[in-house]
N, C-alpha and C positions, 0 to 999 in steps of 0.2 A: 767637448760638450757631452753630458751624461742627458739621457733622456730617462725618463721613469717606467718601467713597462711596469707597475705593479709590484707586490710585496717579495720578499725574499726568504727563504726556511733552509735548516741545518739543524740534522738532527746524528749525534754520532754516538754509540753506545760499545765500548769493549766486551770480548767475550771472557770467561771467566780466567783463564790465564795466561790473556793478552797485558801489556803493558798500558799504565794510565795512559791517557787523552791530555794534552799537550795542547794546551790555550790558544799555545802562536797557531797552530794547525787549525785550531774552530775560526780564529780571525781570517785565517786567510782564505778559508773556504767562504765565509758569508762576506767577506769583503769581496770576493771576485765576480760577485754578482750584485756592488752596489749599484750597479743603474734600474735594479729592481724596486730600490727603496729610494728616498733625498735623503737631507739634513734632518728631518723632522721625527726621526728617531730609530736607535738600534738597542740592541739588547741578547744578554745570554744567561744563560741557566744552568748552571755545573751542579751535577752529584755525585757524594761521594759516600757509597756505601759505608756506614760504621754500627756498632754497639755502642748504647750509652744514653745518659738522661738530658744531655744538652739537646736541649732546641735552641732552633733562631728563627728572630722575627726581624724585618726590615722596614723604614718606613723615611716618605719623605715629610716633612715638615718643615712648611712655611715660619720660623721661627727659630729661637734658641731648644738646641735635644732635646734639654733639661724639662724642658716643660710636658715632649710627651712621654718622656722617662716617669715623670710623677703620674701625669696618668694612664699609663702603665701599671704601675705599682700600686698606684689608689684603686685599681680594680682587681688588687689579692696573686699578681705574678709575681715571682721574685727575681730580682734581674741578676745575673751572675756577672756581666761583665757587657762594657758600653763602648763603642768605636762612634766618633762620627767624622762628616765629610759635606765640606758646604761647599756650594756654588751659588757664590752668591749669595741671597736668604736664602734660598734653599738647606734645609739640612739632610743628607743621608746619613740616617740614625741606623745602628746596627745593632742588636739588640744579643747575648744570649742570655737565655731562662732556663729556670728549675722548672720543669714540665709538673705538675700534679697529676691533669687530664686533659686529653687532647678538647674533652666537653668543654672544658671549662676556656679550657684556651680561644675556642671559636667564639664562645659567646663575649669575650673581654674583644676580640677582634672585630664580632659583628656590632658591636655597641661601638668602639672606639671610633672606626672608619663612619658608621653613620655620625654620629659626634662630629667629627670632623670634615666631613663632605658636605655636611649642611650648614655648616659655619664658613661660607663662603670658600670650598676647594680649600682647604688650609690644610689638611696635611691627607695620609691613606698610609694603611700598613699594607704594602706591597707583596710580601715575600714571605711566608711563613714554613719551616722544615725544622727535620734531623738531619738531615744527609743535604740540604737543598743551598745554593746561596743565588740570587737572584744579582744579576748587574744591568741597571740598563738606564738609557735618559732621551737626551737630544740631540742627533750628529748623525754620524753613516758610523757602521760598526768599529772601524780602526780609532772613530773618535770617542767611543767608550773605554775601549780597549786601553786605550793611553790612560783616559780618567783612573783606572779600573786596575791597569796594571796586567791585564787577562792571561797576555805573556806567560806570566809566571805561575799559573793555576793550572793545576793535574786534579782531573778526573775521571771518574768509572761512564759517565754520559754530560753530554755538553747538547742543548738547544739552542740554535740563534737566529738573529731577525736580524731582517733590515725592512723597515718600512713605509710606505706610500699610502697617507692618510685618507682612509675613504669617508668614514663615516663617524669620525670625532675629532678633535684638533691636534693640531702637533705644535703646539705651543708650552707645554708643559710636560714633566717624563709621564706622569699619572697612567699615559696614555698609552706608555711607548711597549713593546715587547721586550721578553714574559711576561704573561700573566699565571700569579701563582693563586695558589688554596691548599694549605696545608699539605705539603709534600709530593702537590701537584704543580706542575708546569706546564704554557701549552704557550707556541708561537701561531700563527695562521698567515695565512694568504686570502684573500677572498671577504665575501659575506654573507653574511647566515641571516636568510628572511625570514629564516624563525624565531627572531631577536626576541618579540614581544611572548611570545608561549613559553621560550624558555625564562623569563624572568619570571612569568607566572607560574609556574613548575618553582622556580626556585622562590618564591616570596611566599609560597602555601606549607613549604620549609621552614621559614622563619628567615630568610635570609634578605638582606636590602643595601641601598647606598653603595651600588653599581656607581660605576664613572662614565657607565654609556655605551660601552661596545661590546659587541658581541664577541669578542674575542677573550674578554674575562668572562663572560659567562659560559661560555664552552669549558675552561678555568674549572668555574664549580658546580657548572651538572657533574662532571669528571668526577671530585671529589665526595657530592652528594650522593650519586649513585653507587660509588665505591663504598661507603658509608652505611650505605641501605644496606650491605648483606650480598650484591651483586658482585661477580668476580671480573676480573681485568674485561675477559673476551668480553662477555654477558654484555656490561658498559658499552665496551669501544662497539657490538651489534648494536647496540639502542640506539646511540648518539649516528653512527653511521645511516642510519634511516634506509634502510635496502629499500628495492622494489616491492611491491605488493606482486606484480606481475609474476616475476620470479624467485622472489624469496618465499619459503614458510615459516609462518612467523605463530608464534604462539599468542591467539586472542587475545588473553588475560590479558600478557605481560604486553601486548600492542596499546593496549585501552588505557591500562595504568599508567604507562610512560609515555603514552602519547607527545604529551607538551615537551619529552625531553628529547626529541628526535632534533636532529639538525637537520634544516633545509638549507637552500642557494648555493652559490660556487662556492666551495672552499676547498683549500687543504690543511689540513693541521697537521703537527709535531704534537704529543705529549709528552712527558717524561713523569716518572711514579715511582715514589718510593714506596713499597708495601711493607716498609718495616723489616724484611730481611731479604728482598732481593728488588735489583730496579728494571723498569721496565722501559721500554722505547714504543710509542706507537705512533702508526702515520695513517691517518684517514683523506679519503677521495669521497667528494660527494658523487653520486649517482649518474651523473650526466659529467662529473670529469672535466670543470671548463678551468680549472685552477692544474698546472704541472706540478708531478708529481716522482719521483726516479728512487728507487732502492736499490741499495747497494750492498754487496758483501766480500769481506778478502779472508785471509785468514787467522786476524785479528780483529778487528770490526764490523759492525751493520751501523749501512750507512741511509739518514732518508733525507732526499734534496730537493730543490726546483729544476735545479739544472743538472745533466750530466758531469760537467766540468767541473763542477763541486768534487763532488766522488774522484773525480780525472786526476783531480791538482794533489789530492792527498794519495791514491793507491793507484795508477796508473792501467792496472793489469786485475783490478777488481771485479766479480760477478756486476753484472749493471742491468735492472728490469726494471718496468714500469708497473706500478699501482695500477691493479683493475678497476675501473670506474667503481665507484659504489663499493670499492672492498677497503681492506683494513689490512695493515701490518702490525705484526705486535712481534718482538723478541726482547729476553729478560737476559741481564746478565749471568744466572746461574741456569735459565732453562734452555738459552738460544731459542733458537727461531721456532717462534709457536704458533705465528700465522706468517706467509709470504706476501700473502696481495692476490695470486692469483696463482692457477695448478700447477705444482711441483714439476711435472712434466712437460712445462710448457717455458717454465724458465729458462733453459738450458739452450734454448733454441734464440735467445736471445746475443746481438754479435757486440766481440770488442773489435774496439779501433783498432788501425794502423799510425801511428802517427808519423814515421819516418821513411823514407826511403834515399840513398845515398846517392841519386842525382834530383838535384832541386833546385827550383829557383830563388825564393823567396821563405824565411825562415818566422813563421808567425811569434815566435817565443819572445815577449815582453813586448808586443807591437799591438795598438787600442784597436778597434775593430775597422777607426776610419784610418788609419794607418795601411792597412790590409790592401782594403781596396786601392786609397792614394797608391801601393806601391805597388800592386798587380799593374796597373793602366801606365806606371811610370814603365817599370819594366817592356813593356808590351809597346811603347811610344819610342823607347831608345835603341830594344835591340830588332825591333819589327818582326816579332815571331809572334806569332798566332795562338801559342799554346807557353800557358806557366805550371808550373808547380809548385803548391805551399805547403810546407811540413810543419806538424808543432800547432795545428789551430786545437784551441781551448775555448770552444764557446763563444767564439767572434763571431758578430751577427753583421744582418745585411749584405755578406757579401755576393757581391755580381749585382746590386739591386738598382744601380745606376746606370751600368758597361752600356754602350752605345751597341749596333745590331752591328758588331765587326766580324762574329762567325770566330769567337774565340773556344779555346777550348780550356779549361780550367779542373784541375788536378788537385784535389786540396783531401789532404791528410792529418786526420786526428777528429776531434769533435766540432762540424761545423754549428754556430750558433743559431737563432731565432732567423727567420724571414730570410731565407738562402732563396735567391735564383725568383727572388719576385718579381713579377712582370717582365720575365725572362723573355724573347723574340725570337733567339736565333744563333746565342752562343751554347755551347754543351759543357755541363758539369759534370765530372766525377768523383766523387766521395770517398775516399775508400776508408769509411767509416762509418759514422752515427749523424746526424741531423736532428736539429731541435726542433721547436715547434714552429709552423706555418711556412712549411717551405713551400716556393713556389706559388706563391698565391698567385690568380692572375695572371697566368703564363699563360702566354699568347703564340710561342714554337721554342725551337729550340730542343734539346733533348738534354734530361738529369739523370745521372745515372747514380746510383744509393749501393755502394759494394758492401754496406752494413742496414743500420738501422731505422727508421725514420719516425719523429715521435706524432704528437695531435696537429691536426688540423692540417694536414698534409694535400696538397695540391686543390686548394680553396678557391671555385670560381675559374678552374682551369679550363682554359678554350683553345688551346693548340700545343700540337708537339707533342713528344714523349716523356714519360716519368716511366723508371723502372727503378723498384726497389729490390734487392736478391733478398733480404732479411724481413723484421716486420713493420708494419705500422701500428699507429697510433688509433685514438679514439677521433670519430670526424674527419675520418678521410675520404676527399671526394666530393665535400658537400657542395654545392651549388653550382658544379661541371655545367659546360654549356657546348656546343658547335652551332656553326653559323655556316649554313651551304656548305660547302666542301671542306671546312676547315673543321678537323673530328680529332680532339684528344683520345691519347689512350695509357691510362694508368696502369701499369701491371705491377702484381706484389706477388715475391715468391711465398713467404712465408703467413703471417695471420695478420687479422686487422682487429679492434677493438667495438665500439659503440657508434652507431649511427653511420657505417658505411654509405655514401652518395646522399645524406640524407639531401633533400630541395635538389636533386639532382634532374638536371635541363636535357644535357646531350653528353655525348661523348660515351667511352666504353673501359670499364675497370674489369679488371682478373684477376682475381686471390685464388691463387697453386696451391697452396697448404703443404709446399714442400718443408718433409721435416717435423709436419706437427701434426702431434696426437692427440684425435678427435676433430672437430669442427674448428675452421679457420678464421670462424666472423664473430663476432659479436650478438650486441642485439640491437633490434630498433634498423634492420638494414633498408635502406630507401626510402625513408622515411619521410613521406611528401614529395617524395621523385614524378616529377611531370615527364622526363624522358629520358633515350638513354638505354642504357642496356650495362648491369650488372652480369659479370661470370664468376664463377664460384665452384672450384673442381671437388667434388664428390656432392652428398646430401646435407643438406641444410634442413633444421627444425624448421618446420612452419611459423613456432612459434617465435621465432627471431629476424620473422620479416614485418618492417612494417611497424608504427605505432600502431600497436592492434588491444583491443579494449580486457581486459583480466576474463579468467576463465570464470569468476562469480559474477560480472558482471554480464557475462556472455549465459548465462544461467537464469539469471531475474529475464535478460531480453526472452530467450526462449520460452521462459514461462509463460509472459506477458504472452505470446506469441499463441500458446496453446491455448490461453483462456479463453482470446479473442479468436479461439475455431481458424487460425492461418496457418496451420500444422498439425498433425497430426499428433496422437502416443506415442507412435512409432518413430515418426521423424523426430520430435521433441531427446526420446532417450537415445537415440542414433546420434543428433548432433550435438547433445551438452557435453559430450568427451571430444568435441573438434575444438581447436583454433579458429578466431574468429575468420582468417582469410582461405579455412576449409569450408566453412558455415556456409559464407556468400557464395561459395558454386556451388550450394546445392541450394539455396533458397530462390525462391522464383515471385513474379506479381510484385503485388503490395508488399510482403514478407522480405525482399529484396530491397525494393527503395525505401522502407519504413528503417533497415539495416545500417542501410547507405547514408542514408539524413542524417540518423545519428551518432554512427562510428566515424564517419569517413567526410562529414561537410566543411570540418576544419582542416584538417589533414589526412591528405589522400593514403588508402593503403595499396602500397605494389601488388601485382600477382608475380607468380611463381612457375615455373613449369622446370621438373627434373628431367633433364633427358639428353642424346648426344647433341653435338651440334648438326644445324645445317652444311650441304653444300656448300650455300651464301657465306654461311660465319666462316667457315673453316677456309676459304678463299680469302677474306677478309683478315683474319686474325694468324693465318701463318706466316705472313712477312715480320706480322709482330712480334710474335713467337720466337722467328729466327733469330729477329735482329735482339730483341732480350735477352737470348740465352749468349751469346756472341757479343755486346757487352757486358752481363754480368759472369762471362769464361765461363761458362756452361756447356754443357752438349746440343749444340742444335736440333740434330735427331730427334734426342730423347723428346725434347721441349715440343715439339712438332706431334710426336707420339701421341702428348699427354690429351690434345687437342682431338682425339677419337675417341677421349673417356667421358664421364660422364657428368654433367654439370649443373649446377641450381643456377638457374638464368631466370634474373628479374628484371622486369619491367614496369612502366608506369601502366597502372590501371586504365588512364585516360586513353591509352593505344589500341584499348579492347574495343 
């Protein structure tokens, strides 16, 4: 049985004197995560750098070629040479032309497609390049692939899809991934709830006779902004819509491209041909609820949904995660021009283990219910307590069944989505990477992470242990709870992402920052944390605790503040250079609860305090300590040591 979690993305780009990209290799990476997408459509996008005046255009048509071959022609292109390919009525018409102007070219394409989209869906020019050829319809990817032949296609960059219909039908390809714009391609995961402003951005263009999703229109901001005179990065910052909070951003250019920002979950793929080099970019919106993994070896950059993508083609590949709200971009002749997130910080990300030469059970070519079936068979026949599996490639769910037998589970390579959910009382060890939402809902037991762990990591956890040695994800911790005596405790040696414990209840998390340069968290940490207790070894920004209101808007309150005589000159210019969760301990009276109504009646902001630990905590937190370092083969000592330095410890405000 295949369940759908959502869309699918592969995006894989050579460096300049690497070896083409090899068809079979893109199918088999987006095929290995089709329970992302169903039947209702796949899709890929190959380029291939060259010189020269061919173009191609591609189009489906309800009908015999011939007819939009004439009108084609009757709008002044000249066709050089004509393929088609029916299913059915369906025609795929392939088109190549004598380019004149690429002007000229959009306006016969924006005329033809509206033509044709208002004539009852009867046909769309899909696909338009020099370097570009667009393949895509109705199936899971391997069922294009055969249409399509993919197999047998070499390119310098390949994008692919598989997809899970949110917000148009899959009843027809029209729909399906890529979506192109002149030498533009983009695949997506997610959706953009800026659907409506970006159509009115592009319709104030001259442009119309969309087929409805937002994922073609992502498509052609891409290409309009490119268009306008804007360069790759310029683009890929606009459409990426940073923080106000923490980006600076140039007024002007905020005002004018307003409507072109992308909002809601997403993650996209692009690919761009600029006419003499191609580009790869991978965008994360802002809050990061769409997975997102980049990769590198010594021949390609790789961007995926899953680890195991990357896994299945270069085994021993650079593997990091997209920073919330940031961007990748690498070119074939410039390599890597943005990473996603600091140079310094990548390195500190782990590979797997996949093998070790006593085991019990061999994951390689076994479905994920497979795994588990044969973990429980094992463990029922030879009555041993503890297994080990070698070779996992992104098999999900496992342990999310096991009854409370006090098993002990060994698994090596990349475990997949939802590991160790509502775990009780058996112990996991990883000695690699985990995907997202592990442990949701663990209620005992203890997970131990000898690698990486990605979003949404220990969600609603209310007993037992989690220890990670490497980093986490974005959303770790969120909704922790304890009940009387029963107190989680999350430790993470390395860093964590966005929205640390946010709605966090009970229980107790520790980010070490072992290994990494600069600050270990995020932003947005506790973010509506009612209790509980965050640890955080060195200093932490103020400003990264807490949904806390922008420094201009923290500026107009203060003003407002001073008019109405509840402040002073002096205090006024003293706190417009604070964070707002500095502000509130120095404001007092009305000036306080007038604060509070307004920054803090939706979502509470944590307090802060830097300093060593208590007696109490250091009582408390050294058996954890010990036992952390002593499952992740650490030094206990040292571990113990660290626990007399110094630490940003948050709490819920409501505890004050």
């Amino acid at each position: 049985m295949i369940s759908p979690s959502g869309c699918g993305v592969f995006g894989i780009l050579r460096k300049r004197n690497a070896p083409k990209i090899k068809g079979k290799d893109v199918v088999k990476a987006i095929d290995l995560i089709r329970y992302r997408g169903s039947d209702k459509g796949a899709g890929f996008a190959v380029f291939n750098l060259k010189e020269g005046n061919s173009y191609y255009i591609k189009a489906f048509y309800f009908g015999d070629g011939d007819e939009i071959k004439r009108e084609i022609e009757d709008k002044g292109i000249r066709i050089k040479g004509f393929n088609e390919k029916y299913f059915g009525e369906l025609c795929d018409c392939d088109f190549e032309i004598s380019l004149g102007s690429i002007a000229s070219l959009k306006k016969v394409v924006r005329n033809i497609n509206e033509i044709l989209w208002n004539n009852g869906k009867k046909g769309r020019i899909y696909s338009a390049g020099k370097s570009l050829q667009v393949y895509k319809g109705i199936g899971y990817p391997a069922d294009i692939a055969r249409q399509y032949n993919i197999y047998e296609v070499e390119g310098d960059m390949w994008i692919a899809h598989t997809r899970q219909p949110t917000n148009s039908p899959g009843s027809y390809p029209y729909w399906s991934h890529p979506f192109s714009a002149f030498d533009v391609a983009i695949v997506h995961n997610g959706d953009v709830s800026s659907f409506g402003a970006n159509v009115e951005f592009l319709q104030s263009r001259g442009w119309g006779g969309f087929v409805g999703t937002d994922s073609e229109v992502m498509a052609f901001l891409f290409e309009e902004l490119i268009s306008e005179g804007l360069s790759v990065e310029e683009v890929t910052r606009i459409m990426s819509n940073p923080s106000r909070r923490f980006s600076k951003l140039n007024v002007e250019e905020d005002y004018i491209y307003r409507n072109a920002r992308l909002d809601g979950p997403f993650t996209a793929i692009i690919g761009y041909d600029s006419g003499n080099d191609l580009f790869m970019i991978g965008i994360a919106d802002r809050a990061k609820f769409r997975p997102v993994i980049i990769g590198e070896d010594e021949s390609y950059y790789y961007i995926a949904s899953e680890e195991n993508q990357i896994r299945l083609l270069s085994p021993s590949a650079k593997v990091w995660t997209l920073e919330p709200g940031n961007y990748f971009i690498a070119s074939l002749l410039k390599g890597l021009i943005n990473p996603g997130r600091e140079v310094s910080k990548i390195s500190s990300f782990s590979k797997p283990i996949f093998y070790t030469e006593k085991f019990d059970i061999d994951a390689s070519g076994l479905g994920y219910k497979d795994v588990n079936e044969a973990i429980m068979e094992f463990v029922n026949k030879s009555g041993k307590k503890e297994v080990t599996v070698i070779n996992l490639l992104g098999h999900r769910y496992i342990g999310i069944s096991f009854p409370k037998a006090g098993l002990r589970l060994n698994l090596y390579g990349v475990v997949g989505n939802a590991m160790a959910n509502l775990n009780e009382n058996n112990v996991f060890h990883v000695y690699g990477n985990v995907a997202d939402d592990c442990c949701d809902t663990m209620q005992g037991g203890k997970v131990v992470i000898h690698g990486d762990a990605r979003d949404v990591l220990a969600q609603t956890f209310q007993g037992g242990y989690i220890y990670v040695k490497g980093n986490a994800g974005n959303r770790v911790g969120i909704q922790m709870r304890e009940y009387m005596n029963k107190r989680p405790y999350l430790v993470i040696g390395g860093m964590v992402d966005d929205y640390l414990g946010e709605y966090m209840a009970g229980g107790v998390i520790m980010v070490l920052g072992l290994g990494i340069k600069g600050e270990p968290v995020g932003n947005y940490i506790g973010s509506g944390m009612v209790g509980g207790r965050i640890y955080i070894r060195g200093k932490v920004s103020p400003e990264k605790i807490g949904l806390q209101p922008s420094r201009q808007e923290m500026v107009r309150f203060l003003k407002a503040l001073l008019l109405d005589n509840m402040i002073s000159e002096e205090e006024y210019n003293k706190l417009k250079e604070m964070p707002y969760i500095e502000v509130i301990k120095e404001l007092n009276g009305e000036a306080k609860k007038y604060a509070q109504k307004l920054f803090e009646e939706k979502v509470g902001i944590p307090t802060y305090e830097y300093r060593e630990l208590t007696e109490e905590e250091i009582k408390e937190l050294e058996p954890v300590a010990r036992d952390y370092a002593i499952e992740t083969n650490q030094n206990k000592d040292t571990m113990v040591e660290m626990l007399k330095e110094k630490y940003t410890v948050i709490t819920s405000s409501l505890r004050k």
